[in-house]
C-alpha positions in Angstrom: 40.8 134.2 -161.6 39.7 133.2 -165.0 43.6 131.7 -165.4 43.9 129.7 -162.0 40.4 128.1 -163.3 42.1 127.4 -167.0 44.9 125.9 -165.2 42.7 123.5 -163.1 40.8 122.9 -166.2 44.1 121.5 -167.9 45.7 119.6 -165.0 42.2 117.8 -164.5 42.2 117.2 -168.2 45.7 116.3 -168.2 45.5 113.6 -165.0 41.6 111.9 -167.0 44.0 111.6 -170.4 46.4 110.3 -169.0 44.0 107.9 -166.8 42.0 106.9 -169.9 45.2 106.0 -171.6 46.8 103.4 -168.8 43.5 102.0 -167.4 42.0 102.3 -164.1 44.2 99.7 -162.7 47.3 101.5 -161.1 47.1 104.4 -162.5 48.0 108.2 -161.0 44.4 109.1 -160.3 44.0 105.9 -158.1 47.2 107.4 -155.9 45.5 111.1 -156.1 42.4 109.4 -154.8 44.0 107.6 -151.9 46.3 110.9 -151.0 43.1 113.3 -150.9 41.2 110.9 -148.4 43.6 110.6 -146.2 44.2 114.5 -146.5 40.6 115.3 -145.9 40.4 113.1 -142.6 43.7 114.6 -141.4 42.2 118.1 -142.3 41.4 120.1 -138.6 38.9 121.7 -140.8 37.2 118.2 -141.9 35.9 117.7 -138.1 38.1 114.8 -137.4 41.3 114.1 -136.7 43.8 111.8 -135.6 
């Protein structure tokens, strides 16, 4: 458990350095934003759907 976490630590560290360094323009974490909405209202579990 403590690894998964350490590995989540890093690839959230990873995608905010790499944010910081090309702006908040069009930037990776803008896409990751826009793909995890649109996740979470396809979800069954989010109580909507399609």
């Amino acid at each position: 458990m403590k690894q998964f976490i350490v590995l989540m630590s890093m690839v959230a560290l990873g995608i905010f350095i790499y944010a910081y360094i090309a702006g908040g323009g069009d930037s990776i974490l803008t896409a990751l934003k826009a793909i995890w909405r649109q996740e979470a209202v396809a979800s069954p579990y989010s109580g909507g759907g399609l």
